[in-house]
MARMARKOL-483700 format. One record per residue: x, y, z of N, C-alpha, C, O in turn. Coordinates in steps of 0.1 Angstrom, whole numbers, plus 2048, in hexadecimal, padded with zeros to 3 digits. Layout:
N
XYZXYZXYZXYZ
...
end
This chain:
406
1AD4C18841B14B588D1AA4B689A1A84C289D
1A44AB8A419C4AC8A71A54AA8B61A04AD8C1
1B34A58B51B54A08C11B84AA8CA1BD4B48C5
1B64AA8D51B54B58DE1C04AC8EC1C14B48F5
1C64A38ED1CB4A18F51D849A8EE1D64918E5
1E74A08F51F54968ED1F34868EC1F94808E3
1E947E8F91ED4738F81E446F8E81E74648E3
1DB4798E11D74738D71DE46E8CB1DA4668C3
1EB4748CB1F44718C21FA4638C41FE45C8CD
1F84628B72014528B820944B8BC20A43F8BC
2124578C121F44F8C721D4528D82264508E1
2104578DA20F4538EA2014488E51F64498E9
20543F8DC1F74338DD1EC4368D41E742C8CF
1E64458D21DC44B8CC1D94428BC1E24398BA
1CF4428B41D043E8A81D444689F1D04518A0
1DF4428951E444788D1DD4548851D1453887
1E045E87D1D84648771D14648671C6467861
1DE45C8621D64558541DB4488581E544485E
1CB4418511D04318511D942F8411E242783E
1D543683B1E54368311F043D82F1F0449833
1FE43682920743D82F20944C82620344881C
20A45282420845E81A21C46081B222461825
22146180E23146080923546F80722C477805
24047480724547E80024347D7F023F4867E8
2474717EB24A4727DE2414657D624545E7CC
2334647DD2294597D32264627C822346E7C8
2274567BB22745B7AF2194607AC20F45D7B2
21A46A7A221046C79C20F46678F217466786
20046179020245E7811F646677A1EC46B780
1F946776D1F146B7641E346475F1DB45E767
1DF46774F1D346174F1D744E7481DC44B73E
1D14457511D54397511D04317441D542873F
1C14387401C04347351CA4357261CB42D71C
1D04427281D74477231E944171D1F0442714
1E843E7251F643572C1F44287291FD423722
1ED42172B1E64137281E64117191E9406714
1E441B7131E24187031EF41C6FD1F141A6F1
1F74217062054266FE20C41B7012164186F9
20A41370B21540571120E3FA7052163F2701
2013F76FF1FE3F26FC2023EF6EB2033E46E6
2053FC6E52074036D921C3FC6DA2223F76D0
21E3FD6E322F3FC6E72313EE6E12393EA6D8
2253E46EE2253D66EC2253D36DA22F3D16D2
2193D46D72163D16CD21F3D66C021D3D26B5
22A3E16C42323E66B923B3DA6BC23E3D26B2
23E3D86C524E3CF6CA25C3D66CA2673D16CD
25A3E26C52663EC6C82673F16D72633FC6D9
26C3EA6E02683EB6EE2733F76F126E3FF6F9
27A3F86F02883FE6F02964026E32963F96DA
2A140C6E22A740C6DC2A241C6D32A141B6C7
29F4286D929D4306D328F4306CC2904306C0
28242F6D02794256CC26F4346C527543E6C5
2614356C125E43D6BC2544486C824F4536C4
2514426D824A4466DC25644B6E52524546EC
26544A6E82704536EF27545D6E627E4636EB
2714616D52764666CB2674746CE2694806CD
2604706D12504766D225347E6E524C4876E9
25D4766EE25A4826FB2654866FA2674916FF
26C4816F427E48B6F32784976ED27E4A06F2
26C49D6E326C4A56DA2624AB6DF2614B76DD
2594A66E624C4AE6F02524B46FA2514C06FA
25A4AE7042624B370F26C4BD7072724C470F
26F4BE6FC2794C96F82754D46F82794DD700
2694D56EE25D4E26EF2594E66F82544F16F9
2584DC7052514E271425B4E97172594F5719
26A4E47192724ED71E27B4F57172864F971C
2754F970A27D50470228A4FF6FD2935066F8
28B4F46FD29F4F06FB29F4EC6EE2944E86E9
2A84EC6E92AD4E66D82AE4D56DA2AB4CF6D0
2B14D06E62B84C46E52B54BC6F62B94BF701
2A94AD6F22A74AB7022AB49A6F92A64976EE
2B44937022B54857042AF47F70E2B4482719
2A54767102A246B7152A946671A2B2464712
2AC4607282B445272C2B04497372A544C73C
2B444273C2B143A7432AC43D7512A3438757
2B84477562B444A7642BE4597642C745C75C
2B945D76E2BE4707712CF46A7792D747477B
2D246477B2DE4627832EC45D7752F845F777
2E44537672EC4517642EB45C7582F445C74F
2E34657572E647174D2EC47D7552ED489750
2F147975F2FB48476630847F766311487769
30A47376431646B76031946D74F32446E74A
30A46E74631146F73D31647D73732147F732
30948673A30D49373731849973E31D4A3738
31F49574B32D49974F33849574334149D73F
33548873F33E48373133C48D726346493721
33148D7223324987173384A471B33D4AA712
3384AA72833D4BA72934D4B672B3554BF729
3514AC72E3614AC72C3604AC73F36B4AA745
35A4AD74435B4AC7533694A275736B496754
36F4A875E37C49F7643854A476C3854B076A
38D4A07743914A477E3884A378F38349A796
3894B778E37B4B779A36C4BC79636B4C278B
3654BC79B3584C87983524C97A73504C17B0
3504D37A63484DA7AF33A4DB7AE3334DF7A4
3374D77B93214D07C03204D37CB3284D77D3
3144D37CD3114D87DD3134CA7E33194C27DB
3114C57ED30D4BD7FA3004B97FD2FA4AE7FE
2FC4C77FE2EB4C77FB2E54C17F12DD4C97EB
2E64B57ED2DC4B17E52D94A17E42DD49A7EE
2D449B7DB2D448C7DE2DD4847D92E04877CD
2E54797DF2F54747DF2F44717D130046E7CF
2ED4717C42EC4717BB2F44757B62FB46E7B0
2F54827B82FB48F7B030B48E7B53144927AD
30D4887C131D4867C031F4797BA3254797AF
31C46F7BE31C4607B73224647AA32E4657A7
31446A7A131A46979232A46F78F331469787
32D47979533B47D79134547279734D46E790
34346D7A634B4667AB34C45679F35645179D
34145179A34044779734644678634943C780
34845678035245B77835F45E779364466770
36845878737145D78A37446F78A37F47378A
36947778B36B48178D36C48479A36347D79F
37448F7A83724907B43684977B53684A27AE
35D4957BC3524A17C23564AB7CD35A4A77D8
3564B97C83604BF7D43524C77DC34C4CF7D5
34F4C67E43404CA7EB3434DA7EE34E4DF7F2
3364E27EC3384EE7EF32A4F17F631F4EB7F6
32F4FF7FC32050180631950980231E5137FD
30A50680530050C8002F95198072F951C813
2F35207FC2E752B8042DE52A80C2D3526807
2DE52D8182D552B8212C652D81F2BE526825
2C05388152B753D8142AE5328072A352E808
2B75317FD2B35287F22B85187F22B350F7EC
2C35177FB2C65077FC2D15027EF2D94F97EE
2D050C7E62D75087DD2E850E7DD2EC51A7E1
2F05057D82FE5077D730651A7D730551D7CB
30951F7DA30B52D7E03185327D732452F7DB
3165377CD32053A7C33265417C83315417C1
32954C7D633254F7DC33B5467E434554A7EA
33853B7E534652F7E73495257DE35251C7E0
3415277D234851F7C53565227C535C5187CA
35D52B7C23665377BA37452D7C837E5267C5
36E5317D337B52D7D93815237DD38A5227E6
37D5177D43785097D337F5067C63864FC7C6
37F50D7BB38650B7AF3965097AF39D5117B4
39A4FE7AA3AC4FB7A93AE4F97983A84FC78E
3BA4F479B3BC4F27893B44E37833AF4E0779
3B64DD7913AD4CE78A39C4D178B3944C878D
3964E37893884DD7893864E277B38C4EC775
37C4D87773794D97693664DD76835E4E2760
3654DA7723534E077134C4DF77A3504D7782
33F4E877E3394EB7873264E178631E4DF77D
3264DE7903184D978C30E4DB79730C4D47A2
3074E47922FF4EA79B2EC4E179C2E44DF792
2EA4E07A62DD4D97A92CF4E37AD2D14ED7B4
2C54E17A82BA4EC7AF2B54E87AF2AE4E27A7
2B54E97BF2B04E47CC2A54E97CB2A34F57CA
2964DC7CA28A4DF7CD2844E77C327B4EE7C7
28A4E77B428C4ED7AB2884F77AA27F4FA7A2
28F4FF7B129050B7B329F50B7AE2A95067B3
29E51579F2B251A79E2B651E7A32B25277AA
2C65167A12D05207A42D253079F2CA535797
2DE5357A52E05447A32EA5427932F6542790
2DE54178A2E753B77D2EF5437792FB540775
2EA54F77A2F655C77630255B77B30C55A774
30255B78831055A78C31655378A321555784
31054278F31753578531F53477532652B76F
31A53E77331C53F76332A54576233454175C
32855376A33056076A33B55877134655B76D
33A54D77E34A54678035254177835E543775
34553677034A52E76935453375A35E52D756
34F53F75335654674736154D751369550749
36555075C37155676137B54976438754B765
37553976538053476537E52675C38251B760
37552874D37751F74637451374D37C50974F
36751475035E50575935650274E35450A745
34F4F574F3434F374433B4EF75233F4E975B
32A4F67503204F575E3164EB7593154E974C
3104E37623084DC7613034DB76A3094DB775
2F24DC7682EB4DD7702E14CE7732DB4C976A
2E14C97822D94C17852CB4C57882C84CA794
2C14C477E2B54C877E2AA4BD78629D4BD785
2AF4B878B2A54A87902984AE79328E4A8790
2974BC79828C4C07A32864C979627C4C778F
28C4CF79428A4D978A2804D877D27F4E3776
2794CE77926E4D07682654D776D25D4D2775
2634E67682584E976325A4FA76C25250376D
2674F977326C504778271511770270511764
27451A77527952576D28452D77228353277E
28B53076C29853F77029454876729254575B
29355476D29355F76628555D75828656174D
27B55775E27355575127354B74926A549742
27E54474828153674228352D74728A52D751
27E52474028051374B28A50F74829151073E
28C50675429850075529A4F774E2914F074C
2A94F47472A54E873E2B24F17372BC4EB739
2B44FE72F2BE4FF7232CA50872A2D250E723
2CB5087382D850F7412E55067422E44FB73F
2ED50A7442F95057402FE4FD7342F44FC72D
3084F77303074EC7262FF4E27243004DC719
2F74DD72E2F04D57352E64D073E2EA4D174A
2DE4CD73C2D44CE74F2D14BE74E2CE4B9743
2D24B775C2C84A975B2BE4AB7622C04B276D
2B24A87602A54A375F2A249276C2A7487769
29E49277029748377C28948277528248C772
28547777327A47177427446577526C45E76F
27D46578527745B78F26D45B794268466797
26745079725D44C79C2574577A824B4597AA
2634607AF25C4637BE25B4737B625547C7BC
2614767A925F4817A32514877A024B47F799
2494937A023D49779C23749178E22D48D789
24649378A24148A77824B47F77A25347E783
24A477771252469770250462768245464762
25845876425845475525B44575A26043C753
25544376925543676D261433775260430781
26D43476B27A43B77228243E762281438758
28944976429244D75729745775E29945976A
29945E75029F4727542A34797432A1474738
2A74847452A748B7372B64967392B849D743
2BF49572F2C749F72E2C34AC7222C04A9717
2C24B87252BD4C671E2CD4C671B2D64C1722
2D04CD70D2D14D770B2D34E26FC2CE4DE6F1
2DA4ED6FD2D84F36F22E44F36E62E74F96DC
2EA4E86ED2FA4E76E22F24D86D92E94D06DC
2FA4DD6CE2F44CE6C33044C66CB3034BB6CF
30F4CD6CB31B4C46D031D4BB6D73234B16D6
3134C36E53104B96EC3044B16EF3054AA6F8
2F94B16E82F44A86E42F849F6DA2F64946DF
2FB49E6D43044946CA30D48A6D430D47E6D3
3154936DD31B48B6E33184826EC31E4786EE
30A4886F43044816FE2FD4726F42FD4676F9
2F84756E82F246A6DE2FA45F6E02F54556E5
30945E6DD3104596DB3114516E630F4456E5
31445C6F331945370031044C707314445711
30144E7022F64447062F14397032E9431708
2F94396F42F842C6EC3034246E83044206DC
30C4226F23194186F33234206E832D41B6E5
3204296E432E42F6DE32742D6CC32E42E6C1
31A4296CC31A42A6BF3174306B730F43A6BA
31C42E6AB31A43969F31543969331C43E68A
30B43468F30542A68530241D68930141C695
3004146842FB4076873073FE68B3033FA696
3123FA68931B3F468C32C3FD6903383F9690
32840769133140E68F33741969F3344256A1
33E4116A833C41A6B834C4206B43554196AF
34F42D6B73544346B835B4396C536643D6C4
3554386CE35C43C6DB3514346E734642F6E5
35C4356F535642D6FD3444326FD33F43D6F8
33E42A70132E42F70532842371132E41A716
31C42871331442472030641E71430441F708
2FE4167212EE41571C2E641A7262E1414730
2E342A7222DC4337262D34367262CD43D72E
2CD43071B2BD4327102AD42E71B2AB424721
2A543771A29A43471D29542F714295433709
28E42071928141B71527342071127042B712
26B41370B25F41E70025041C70D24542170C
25441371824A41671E24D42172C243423733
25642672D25A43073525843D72F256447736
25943D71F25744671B248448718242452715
24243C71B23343D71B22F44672422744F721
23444573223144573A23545573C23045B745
23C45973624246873423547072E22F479733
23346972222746F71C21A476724214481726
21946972621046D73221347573B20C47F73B
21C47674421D47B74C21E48C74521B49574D
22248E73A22549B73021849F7312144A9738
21049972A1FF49772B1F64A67381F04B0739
1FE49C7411F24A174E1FF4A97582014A5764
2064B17532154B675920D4C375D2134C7767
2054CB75B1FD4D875C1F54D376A1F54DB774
1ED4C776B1E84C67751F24BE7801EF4BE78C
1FB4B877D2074B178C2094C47932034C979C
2104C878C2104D778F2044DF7952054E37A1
1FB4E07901EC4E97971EB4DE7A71E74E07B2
1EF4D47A21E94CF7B01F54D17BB1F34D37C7
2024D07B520D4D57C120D4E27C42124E57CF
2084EC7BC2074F97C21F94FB7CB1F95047D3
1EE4F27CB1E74F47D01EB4F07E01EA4F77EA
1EE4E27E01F54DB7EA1FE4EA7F01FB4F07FA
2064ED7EA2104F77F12095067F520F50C7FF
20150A7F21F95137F61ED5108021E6519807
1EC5048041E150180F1EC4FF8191EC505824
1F74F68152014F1820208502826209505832
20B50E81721351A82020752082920B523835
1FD5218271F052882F1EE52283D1EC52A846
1F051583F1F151084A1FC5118511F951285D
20F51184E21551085521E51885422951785A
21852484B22252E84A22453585922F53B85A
21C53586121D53E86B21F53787921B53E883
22452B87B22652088323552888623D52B87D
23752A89524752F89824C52189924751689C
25A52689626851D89326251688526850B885
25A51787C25C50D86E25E519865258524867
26651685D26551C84F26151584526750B844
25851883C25150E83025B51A82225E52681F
25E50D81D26651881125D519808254510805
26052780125B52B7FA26052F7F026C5347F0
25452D7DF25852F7D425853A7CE24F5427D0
26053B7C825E54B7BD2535527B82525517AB
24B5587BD23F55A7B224155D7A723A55879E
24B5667A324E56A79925456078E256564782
25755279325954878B25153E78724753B78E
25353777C24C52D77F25052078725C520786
24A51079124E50B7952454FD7932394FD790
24A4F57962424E679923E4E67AA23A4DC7AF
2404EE7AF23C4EC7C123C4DC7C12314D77C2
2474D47BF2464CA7C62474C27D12424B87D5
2534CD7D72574C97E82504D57F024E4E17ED
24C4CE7FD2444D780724D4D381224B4C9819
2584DE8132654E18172654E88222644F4821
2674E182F2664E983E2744EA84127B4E183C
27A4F484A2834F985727E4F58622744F8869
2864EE8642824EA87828E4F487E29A4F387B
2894FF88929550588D2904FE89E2875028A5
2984F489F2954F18AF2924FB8B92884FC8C0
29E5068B929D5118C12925198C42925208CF
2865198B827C51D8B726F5178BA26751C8C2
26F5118B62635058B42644FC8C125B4FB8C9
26F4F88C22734F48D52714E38D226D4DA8DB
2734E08C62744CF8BC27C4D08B32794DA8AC
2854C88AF28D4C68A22844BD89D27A4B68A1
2904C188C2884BB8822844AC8862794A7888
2924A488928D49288C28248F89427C484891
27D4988A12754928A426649889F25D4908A2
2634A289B25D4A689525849788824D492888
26549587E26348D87825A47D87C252478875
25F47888925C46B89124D470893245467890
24447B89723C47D89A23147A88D22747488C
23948088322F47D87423047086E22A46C864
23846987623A45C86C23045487622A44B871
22F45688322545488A21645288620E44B88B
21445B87C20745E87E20645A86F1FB45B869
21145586820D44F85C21045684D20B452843
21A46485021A46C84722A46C84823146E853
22F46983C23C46283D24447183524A47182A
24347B83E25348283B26047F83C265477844
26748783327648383027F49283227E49E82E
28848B83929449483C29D49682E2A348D828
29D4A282A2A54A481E2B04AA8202AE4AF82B
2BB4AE81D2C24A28152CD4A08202D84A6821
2C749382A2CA4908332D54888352CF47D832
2E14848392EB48C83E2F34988352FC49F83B
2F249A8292FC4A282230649381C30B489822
30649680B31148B80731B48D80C323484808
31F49181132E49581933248D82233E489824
32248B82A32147F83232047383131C46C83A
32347082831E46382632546081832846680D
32644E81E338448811330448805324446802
33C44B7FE34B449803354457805360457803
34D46280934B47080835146E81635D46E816
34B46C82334F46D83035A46B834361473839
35F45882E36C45A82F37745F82738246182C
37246081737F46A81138247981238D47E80F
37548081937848D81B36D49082D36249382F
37B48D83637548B83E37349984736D49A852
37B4A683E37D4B18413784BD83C37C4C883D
36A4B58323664BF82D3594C88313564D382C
3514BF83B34B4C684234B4D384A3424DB84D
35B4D584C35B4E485635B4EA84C3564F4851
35D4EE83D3544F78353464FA82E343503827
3424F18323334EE83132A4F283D3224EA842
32C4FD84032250484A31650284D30F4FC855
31350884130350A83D2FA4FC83A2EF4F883E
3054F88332FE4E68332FB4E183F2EF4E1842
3054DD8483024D78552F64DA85C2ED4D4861
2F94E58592ED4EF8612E04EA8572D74E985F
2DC4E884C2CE4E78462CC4D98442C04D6843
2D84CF8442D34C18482CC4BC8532C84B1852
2CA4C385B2C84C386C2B94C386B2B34B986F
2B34CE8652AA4D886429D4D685A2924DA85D
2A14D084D2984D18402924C183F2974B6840
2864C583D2794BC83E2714BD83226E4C9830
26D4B482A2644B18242554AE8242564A3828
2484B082123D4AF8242364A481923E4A480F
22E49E81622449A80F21F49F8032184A9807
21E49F7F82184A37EE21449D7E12174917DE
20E4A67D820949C7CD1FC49A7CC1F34A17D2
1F94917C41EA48F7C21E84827CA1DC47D7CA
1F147C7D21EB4777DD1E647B7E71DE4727EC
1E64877EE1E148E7F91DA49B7F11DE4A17E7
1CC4A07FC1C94A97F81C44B68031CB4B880C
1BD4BB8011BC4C780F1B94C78191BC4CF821
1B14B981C1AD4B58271B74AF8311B94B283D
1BD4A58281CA4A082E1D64AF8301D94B283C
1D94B58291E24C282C1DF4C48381E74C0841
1D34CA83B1CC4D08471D24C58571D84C8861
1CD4BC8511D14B485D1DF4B08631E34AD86E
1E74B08561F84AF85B1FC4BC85F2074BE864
1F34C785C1FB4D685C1F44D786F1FC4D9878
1EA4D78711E64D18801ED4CD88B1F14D3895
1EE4BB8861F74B388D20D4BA88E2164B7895
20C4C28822194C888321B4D488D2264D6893
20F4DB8902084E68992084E28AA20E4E88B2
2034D88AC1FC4D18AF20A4CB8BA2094CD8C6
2174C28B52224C08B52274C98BE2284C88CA
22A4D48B42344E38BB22E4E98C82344F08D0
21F4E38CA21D4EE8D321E4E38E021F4E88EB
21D4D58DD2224CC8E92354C98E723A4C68F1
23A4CA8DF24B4C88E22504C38E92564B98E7
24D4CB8F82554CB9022564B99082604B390B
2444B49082434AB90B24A49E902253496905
2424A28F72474988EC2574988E925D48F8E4
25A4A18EB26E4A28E92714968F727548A8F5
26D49990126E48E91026B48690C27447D90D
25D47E90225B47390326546A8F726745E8F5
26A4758F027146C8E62824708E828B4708E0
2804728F22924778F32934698FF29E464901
28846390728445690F28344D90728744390C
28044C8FA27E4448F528F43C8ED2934318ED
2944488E62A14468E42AD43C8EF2B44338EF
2A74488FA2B44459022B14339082BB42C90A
2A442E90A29F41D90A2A44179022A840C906
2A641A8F22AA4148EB2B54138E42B840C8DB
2BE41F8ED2C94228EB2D04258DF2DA41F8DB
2CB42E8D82CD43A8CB2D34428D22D644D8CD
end
């Protein structure tokens, strides 16, 4: 970065630092020729949807990628957490972190199930199986744990609660393809895991999602509840949904299945230029992944400790959006915060410590195969760059607020 003086930054007037906006979550796509001829193959079949033969072909590739007996296709990662709660008998309460995206409570709430929020590990982000346990009543019927930045949960323990008080677990995998616990990827832990592949996801299917797992019982059941309850051709049996991914989404899977080795090589590359540059920046913490695991490095995941750095995360954030690099505050306010969460449980934040505290704090960076080393360099700079003016820039934007009265 070349600028040598604060007013160069943009928000004292300076020109921006990319003239494009660079996203947290712009898609990647695969090879287009590739994809072009599978949308075309779809057209020309006219089986556009309904179980079709190119969602029969990634249900069965994505199974073998992730070791499982049993992967369903559906529409979207939000309503296969609605349906797979149905198949595990979910009802009453279950227990979720806070920490994650309102997704993950929606679907139980939007199943009449209560979401009862529990707090998370400081170190991993993810739900803290030492406050599951004291959180359990007679109305909880299951636990559903999220891994955050897909990185797993502490599955062992989850497990070891769950058989002491007869829970069924499910795991929200949104972050998680191509991750690993203990050597194995995520995908056949608990009765169930869901799968995202949205658009802002490393892989994506355009938009859809996938339920794993290793029960034929509950696959059978999830079959069922994704296809209005039916059972043969005229024949519906119990309530059901329309869940089903499409054959050009699942085109779009293919592909993305295709070139899944390099979305990966390039987010670890991305995450190893990004830890080299800011690992050693006081007050940030860049999280980091397991070596010992495998991972998708798809989030490039900062700690803002104000106290340190002598800037919080927001304005920190205002400075990059400044310059054209649009980070995101994750998972910003906590569902807890936010309805219909705030006002039916308006008391559940004083046990949510840890949460409060990492909503404040955790920041997102740029990645993918839209940015590449050169660009890293220059946001890890301008991030540098930031911290070591603070003092100023915290005045000029704590002036700026108070003008416009925020």
């Amino acid at each position: 970065m070349k600028k040598q003086k604060i007013e160069d930054l943009a928000i004292f007037g300076g020109p921006k630092a990319f003239n494009e906006k660079l996203h947290v979550g712009r898609p990647n796509i695969g090879n287009k020729d590739q994809l072009m001829q599978r949308v075309s193959d779809v057209l020309d079949s006219g089986w556009l949807t309904n179980n079709g033969p190119y969602v029969k072909e990634f249900e069965r590739r994505l199974s073998e990628y992730l070791g499982v007996k049993h992967c369903l296709a559906v529409c979207n990662a939000t309503l296969a957490l609605e349906i797979a709660a149905r198949a595990l008998g979910f009802k009453g309460e279950v227990i979720l972190p806070s920490f994650t995206f309102i997704a993950s409570a929606h679907a139980m709430k939007w199943i009449n199930i209560t979401p009862v929020f529990c707090d998370i590990d400081p170190n991993t982000h993810n739900i803290d199986p030492l406050k599951i346990e004291e959180l359990i009543t007679p109305q909880t019927t299951g636990i559903l744990g999220v891994h955050v930045w897909g990185q797993p949960c502490d599955i062992k323990s989850i497990k070891k609660i769950a058989e002491k008080y007869n829970l069924k677990v499910l795991y929200d995998a949104a972050h998680g393809l191509g991750s690993s616990y203990q050597g194995r990827k995520i995908g056949g832990f608990g009765e169930a895991e869901v799968f995202s592949f949205h658009a802002t996801k490393f892989f994506n299917t355009l938009e859809g999602g996938a339920i794993t797992t290793n029960s034929d019982r509950v696959a059978n059941k999830i079959r069922l509840l994704r296809n209005f309850g039916f059972y043969g051709l005229d024949n519906v049996v119990e309530l059901g949904t329309n869940g089903k991914m499409n054959e050009i989404s699942a085109a779009m899977g293919l592909t993305s299945l295709d070139s899944i080795d390099e979305f990966i090589a390039t987010n670890k590359r991305n995450y190893d230029c990004y830890r080299s540059e800011l690992n050693d920046i006081h007050g940030l913490r860049i999280i980091h992944y397991d070596e010992n695991e495998r991972s998708n490095f798809q989030y490039i995941v900062l700690e803002v400790d104000e106290n340190k750095s002598g800037i919080n995360r927001d304005k920190l954030v205002h400075v990059l959006h400044a310059e054209n690099i649009l980070a995101r505050r994750y998972f910003y306010p906590g569902c807890h915060q936010l309805e219909p969460y705030r006002t039916l449980y308006p008391e559940v934040g004083k046990r949510l410590h840890e949460t409060e505290i990492l909503v404040e704090r955790v920041m997102c960076l740029p990645n993918g195969k839209a940015i590449n080393i050169s660009d890293i360099k220059q946001i890890s700079k301008i991030i540098q760059f930031t911290l070591d003016h603070s003092e100023r820039i915290s005045e000029l934007l704590s002036h700026e607020n108070n003008r416009s009265g925020k």
